[in-house]
ZAVEX-144053 format. One record per residue (C-alpha): residue in one letter; x, z, y; residue number from 1. Coordinates in steps of 0.001 Angstrom, whole numbers, m for minus. Layout:
! ZAVEX-144053
<"A",<X,Z,Y>,NUM>
...
! end
This chain:
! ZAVEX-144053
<"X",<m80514,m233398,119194>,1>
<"X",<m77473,m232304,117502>,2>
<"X",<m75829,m228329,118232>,3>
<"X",<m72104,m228178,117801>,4>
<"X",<m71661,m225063,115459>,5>
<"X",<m69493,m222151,116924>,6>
<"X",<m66407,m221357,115550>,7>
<"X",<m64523,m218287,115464>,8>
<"X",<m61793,m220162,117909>,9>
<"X",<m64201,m220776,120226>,10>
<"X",<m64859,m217151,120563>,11>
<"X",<m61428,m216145,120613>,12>
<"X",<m60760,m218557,123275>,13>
<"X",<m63264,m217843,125587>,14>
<"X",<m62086,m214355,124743>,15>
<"X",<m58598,m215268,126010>,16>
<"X",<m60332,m216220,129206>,17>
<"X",<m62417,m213262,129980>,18>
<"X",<m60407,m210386,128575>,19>
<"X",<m59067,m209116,132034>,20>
<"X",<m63018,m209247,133737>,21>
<"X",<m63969,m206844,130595>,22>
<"X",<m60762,m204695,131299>,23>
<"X",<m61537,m204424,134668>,24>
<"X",<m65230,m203589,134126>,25>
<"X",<m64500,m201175,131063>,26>
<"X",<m67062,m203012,128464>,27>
<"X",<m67716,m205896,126750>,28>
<"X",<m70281,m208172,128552>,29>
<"X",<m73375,m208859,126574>,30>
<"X",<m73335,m212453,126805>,31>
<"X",<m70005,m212461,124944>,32>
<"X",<m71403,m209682,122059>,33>
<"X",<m74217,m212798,121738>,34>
<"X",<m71187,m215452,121249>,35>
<"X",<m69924,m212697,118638>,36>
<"X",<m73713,m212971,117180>,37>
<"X",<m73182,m216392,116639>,38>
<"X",<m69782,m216163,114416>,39>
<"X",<m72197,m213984,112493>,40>
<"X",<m70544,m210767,113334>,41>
<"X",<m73804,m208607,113058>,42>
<"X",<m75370,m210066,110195>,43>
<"X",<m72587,m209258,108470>,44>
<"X",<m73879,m206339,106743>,45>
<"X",<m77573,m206670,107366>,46>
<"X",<m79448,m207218,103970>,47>
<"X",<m80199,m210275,102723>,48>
<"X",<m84024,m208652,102176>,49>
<"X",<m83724,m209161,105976>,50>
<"X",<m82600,m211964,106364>,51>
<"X",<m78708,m211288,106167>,52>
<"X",<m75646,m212721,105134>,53>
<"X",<m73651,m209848,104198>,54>
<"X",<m69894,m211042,103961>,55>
<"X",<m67527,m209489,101652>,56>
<"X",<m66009,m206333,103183>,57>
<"X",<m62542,m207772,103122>,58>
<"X",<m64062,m210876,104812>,59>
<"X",<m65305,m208841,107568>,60>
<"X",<m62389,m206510,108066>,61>
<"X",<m60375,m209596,108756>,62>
<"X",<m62781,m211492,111237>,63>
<"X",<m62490,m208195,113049>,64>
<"X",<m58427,m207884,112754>,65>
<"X",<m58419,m211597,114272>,66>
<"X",<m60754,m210542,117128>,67>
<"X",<m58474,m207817,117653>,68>
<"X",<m54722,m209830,117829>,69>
<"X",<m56445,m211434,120913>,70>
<"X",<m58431,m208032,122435>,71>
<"X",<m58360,m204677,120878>,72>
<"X",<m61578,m203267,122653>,73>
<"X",<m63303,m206723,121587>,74>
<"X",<m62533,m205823,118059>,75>
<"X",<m63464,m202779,118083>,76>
<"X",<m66955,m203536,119302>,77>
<"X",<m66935,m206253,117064>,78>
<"X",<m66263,m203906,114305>,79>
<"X",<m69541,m201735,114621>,80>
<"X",<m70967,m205157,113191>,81>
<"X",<m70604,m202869,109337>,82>
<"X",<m71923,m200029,111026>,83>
<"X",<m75746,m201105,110456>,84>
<"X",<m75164,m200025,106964>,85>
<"X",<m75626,m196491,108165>,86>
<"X",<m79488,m196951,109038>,87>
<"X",<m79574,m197785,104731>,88>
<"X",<m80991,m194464,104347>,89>
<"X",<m83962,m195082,106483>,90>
<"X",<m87235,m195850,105705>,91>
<"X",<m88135,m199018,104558>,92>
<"X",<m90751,m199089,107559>,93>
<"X",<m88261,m198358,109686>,94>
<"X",<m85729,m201004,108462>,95>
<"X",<m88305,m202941,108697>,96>
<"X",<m89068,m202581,112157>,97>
<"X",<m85656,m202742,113361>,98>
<"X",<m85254,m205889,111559>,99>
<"X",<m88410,m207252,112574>,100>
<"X",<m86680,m209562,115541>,101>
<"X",<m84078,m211189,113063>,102>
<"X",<m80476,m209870,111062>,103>
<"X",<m78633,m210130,114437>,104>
<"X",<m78869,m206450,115285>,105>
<"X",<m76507,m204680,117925>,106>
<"X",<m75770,m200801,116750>,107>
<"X",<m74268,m198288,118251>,108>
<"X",<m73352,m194922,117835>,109>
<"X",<m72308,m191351,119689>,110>
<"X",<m72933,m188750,116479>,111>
<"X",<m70563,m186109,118111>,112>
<"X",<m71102,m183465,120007>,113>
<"X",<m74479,m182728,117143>,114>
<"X",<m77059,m181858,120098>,115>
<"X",<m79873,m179435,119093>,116>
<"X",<m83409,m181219,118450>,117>
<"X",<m86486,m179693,118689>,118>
<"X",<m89328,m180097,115658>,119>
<"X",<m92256,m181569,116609>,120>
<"X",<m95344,m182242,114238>,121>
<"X",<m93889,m185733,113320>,122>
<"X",<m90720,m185472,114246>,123>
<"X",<m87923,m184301,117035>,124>
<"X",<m88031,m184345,120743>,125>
<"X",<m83832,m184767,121371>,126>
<"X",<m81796,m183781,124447>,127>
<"X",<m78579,m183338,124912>,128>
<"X",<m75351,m185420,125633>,129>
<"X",<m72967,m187417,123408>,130>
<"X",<m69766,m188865,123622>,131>
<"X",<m68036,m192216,122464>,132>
<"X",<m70892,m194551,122826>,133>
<"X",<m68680,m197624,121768>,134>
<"X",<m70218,m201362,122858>,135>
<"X",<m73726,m198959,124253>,136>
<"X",<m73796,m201417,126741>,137>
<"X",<m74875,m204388,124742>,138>
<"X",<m77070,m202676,121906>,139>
<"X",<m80284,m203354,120487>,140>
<"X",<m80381,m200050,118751>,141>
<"X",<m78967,m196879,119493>,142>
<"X",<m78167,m193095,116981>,143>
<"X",<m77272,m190068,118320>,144>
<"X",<m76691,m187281,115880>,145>
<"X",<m78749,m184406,115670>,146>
<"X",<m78425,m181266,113277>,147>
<"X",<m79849,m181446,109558>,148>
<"X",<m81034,m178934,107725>,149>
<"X",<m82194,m177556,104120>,150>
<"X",<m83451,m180520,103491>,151>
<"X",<m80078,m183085,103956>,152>
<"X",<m77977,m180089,102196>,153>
<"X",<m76633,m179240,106058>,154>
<"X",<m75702,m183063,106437>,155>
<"X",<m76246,m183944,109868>,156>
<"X",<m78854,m186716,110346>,157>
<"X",<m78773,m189791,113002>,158>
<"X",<m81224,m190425,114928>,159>
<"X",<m82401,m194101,116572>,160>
<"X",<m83247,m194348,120175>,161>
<"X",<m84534,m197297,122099>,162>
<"X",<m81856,m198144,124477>,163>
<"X",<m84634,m197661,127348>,164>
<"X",<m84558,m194311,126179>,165>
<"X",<m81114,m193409,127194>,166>
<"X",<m79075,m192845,130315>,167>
<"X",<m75679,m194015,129847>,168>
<"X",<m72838,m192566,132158>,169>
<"X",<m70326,m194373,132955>,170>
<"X",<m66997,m192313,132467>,171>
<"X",<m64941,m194027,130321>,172>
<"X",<m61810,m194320,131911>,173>
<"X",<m58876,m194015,129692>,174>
<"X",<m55225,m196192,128622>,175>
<"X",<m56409,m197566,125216>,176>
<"X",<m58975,m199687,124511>,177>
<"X",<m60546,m199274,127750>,178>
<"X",<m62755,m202170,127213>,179>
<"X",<m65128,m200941,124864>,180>
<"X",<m67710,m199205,126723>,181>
<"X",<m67779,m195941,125304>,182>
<"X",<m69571,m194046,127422>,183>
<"X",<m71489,m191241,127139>,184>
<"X",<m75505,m191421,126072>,185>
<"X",<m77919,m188980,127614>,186>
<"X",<m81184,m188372,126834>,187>
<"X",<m83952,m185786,127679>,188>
<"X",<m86601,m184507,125530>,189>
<"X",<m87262,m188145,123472>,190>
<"X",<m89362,m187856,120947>,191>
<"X",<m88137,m189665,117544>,192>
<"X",<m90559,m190035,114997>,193>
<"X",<m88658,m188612,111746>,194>
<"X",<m88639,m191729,110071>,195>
<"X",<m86732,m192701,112485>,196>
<"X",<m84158,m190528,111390>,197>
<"X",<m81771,m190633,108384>,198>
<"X",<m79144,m188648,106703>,199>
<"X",<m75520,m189605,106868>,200>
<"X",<m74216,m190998,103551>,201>
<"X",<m77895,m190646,102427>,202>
<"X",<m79104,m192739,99759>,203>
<"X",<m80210,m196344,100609>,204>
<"X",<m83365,m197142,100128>,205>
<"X",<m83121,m200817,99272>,206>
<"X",<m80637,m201491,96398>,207>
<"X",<m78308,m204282,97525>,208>
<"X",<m74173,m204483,96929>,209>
<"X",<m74064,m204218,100999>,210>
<"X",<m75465,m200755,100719>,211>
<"X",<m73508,m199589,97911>,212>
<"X",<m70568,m199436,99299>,213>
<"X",<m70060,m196580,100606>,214>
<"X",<m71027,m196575,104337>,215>
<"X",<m68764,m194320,106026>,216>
<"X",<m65733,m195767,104118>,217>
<"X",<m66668,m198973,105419>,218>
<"X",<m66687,m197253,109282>,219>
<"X",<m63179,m195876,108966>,220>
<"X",<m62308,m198932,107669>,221>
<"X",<m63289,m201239,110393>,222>
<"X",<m62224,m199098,113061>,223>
<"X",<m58734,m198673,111462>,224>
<"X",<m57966,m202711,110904>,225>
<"X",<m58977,m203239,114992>,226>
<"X",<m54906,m201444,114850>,227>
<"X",<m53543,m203545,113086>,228>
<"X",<m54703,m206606,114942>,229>
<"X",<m52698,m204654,118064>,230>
<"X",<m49870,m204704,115914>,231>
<"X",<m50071,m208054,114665>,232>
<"X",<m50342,m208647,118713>,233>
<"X",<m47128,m206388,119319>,234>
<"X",<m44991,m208096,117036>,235>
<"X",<m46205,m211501,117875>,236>
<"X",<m44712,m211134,120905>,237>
<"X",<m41821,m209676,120037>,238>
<"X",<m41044,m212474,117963>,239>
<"X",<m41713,m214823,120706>,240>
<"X",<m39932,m212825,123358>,241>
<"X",<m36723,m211714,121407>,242>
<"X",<m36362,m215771,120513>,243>
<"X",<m35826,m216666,123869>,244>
<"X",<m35745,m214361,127286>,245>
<"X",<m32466,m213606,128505>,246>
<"X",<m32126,m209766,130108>,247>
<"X",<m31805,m209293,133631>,248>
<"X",<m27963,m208119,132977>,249>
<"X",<m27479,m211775,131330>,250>
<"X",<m26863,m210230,127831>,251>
<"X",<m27535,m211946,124887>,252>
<"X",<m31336,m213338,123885>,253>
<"X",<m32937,m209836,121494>,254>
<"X",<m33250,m212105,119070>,255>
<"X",<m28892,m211916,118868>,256>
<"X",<m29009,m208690,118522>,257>
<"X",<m28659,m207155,115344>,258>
<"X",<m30473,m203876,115550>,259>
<"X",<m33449,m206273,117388>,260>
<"X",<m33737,m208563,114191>,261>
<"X",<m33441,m205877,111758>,262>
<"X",<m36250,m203730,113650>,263>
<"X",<m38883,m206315,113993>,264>
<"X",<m38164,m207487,110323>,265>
<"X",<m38940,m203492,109243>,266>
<"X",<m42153,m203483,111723>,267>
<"X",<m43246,m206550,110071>,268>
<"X",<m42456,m205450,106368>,269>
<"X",<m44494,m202071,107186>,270>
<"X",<m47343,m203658,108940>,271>
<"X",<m48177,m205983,105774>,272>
<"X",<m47278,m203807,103549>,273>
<"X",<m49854,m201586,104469>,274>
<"X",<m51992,m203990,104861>,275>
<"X",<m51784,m205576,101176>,276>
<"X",<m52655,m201811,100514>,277>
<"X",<m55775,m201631,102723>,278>
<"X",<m57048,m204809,101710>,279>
<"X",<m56094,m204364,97814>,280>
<"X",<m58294,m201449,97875>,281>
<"X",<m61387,m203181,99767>,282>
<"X",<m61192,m205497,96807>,283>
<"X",<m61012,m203597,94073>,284>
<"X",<m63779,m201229,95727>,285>
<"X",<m66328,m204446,96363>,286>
<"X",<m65476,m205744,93017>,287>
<"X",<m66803,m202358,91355>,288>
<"X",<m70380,m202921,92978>,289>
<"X",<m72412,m206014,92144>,290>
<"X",<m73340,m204201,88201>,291>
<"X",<m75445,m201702,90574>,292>
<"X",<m73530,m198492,90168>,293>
<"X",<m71780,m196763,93315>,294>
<"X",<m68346,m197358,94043>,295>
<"X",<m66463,m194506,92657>,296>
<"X",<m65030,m191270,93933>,297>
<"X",<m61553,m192638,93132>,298>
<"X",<m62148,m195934,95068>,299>
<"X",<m63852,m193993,98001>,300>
<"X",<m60688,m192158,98125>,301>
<"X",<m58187,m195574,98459>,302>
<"X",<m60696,m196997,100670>,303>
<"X",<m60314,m193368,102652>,304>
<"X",<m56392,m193582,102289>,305>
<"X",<m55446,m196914,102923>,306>
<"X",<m57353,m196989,106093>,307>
<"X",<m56389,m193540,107820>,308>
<"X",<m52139,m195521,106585>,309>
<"X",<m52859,m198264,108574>,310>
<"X",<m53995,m196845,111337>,311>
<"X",<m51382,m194804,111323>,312>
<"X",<m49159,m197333,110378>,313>
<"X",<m49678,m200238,112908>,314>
<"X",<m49480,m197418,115679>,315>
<"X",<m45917,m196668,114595>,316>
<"X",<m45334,m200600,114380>,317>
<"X",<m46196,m200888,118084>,318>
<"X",<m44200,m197773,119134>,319>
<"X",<m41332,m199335,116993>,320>
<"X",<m41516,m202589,119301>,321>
<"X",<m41779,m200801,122283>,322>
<"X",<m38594,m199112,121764>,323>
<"X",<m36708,m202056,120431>,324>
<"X",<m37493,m203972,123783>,325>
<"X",<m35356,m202309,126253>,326>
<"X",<m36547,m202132,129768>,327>
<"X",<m38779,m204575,130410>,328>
<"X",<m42111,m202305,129092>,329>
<"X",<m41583,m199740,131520>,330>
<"X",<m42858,m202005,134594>,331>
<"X",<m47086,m202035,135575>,332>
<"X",<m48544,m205064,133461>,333>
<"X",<m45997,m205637,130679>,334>
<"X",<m48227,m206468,127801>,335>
<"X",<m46776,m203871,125670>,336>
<"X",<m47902,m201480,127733>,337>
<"X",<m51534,m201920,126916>,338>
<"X",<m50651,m202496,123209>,339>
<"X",<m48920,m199398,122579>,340>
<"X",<m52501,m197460,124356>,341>
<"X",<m54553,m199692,122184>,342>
<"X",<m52982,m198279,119117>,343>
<"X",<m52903,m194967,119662>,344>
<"X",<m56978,m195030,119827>,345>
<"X",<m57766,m195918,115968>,346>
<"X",<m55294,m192995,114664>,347>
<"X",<m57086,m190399,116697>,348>
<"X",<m60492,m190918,115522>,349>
<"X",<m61921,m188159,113009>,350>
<"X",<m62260,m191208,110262>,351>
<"X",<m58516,m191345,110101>,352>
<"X",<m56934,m188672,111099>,353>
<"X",<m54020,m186847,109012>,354>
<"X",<m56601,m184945,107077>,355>
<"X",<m57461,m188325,105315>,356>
<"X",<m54283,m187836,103234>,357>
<"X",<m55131,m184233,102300>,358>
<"X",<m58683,m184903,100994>,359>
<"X",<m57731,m188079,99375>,360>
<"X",<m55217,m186430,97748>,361>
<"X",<m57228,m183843,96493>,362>
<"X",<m59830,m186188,94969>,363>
<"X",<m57312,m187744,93438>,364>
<"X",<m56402,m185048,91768>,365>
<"X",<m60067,m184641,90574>,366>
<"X",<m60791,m181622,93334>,367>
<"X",<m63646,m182002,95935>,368>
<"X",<m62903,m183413,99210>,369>
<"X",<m61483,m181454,101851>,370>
<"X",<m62924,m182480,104807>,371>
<"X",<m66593,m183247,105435>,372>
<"X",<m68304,m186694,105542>,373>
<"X",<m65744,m187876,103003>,374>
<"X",<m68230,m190416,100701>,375>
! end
């Protein structure tokens, strides 16, 4: 019998489809995160030891920025497909079991608020509630972030849960990405084996190129291209609206207007200009690893950069199309509505905020970073 092979434009299409039923719900069903399983989205960084086929970062980053041109909320669930790369520090036991099912594993994280856990003789018992669960609803394996201690130099540690451990409330209810799920996780006295546990930015425990580079680079990364496939989306339609509706006052097409042309030729030049940026420095960062030794502090610190400017970036794209398109995005539904929310998510996450610039800027310079969590 033969199987027809899924292609990424199958997904996309049936993601075209179903887009307003995961809107509505406020998560990504997890029949479609299996489609996204089969386009290899979460194997992408699980090690080949494991059966994996990790891609190329830059390979990734732009599976995910197609993902998000057609849903931002998809892509951003799509894009904790790096964030396995975090458990590197485990165990190899505990790799070992989470692995033990196949490469295709479903993570996700709520590491903030750091609830208090309670020592137990081989481990914690954890309670407490956590926000931003992104994509909880379809995961195989869960963290929650607990404190560390003298041990992880005051590095906070993560710790997996079973999802039929957890409670997950349903609150999300917000203007921007609103399909991703992120709800908050709940749980109440579990106990987690320490193994089960790992230090953030901790040293990986198998040596492969997927877990040298560096994984909470890779995070902010991921998160911050999911904006510009909303801008790619914003200008899209720009472009295709300004070449051919006629206002409601029956003056000329946007596309006849000078300052419309000229303003959707800058957003375009600053979207891919940042981009060649972001994706210039996932290159030259991947390219450092393969000889076995970490990517650099320098590298980290363009990989840092370029992703908090893009995020940053692509928001102001959107905002830039919004204003250029008169009154049309001010009525309930206009797709630009719903853009302009999606892009004001990535920017506002603690991976790429304006503090990026700051502590990049200072490693640069060769002084420490100045904000935590940095490598």
């Amino acid at each position: 019998m033969t199987h027809t092979r899924t292609t990424v434009d199958d997904v996309l299409d049936e993601l075209r489809r179903r887009r307003a039923e995961f809107h509505e719900q406020r998560f990504v069903s997890a029949d479609f995160v299996a489609r996204l399983k089969e386009i290899g989205v979460y194997r992408a960084a699980t090690p080949r030891r494991f059966g994996g086929d990790p891609m190329r970062p830059a390979d990734f980053l732009r599976l995910v920025e197609r993902i998000s041109t057609v849903d931002g909320s998809a892509g951003w669930v799509a894009a904790f497909g790096c964030q396995t790369t975090y458990l590197g520090s485990l165990p190899l036991e505990s790799l070992e079991e989470i692995y033990a099912d196949g490469p295709d594993v479903v993570f996700a994280g709520a590491l903030y608020p750091v609830q208090e856990a309670r020592r137990t003789t081989d481990g914690f018992s954890v309670t407490g509630r956590w926000k931003f669960g992104s994509g909880c609803k379809a995961a195989e394996v869960l963290c929650v972030g607990i404190p560390g201690d003298d041990s992880t130099d005051g590095k906070p540690r993560g710790a997996v849960v079973r999802p039929a451990d957890v409670t997950i409330v349903e609150d999300w209810d917000v203007i921007g990405m609103r399909a991703t799920g992120s709800f908050d996780l709940v749980l109440d006295e579990v106990p987690v084996l320490e193994r089960r546990t790992f230090i953030r930015g901790g040293a990986p425990t198998i040596d492969e190129p997927i877990y040298r580079y560096p994984p909470i680079a890779y995070a902010a990364q991921a998160l911050s291209v999911v904006s510009a496939g909303v801008a790619r989306a914003a200008l899209d339609f720009a472009e295709e609206t300004g070449a051919g509706r006629v206002g409601i006052t029956a003056a000329p097409r946007l596309a006849d207007r000078a300052y419309y042309r000229a303003g959707i030729a800058e957003a375009e030049a600053m979207l891919r200009s940042a981009r060649a940026y972001f994706f210039e420095a996932a290159d030259e960062a991947w390219d450092s690893v393969p000889d076995g030794a970490a990517v650099r502090d320098d590298l980290n610190a363009h990989l840092r950069l370029s992703a908090a400017h893009l995020a940053r970036t692509s928001a102001e794209v959107v905002a830039k199309v919004v204003g250029l398109s008169g009154t049309a995005p001010i009525f309930t539904g206009h797709p630009l509505q719903e853009l302009l929310g999606d892009a004001l998510v990535p920017q506002s996450h603690a991976f790429l905020s304006p503090m990026m610039y700051d502590a990049a800027g200072a490693v640069l310079m060769g002084l420490p970073a100045t904000v935590p969590a940095f490598r």
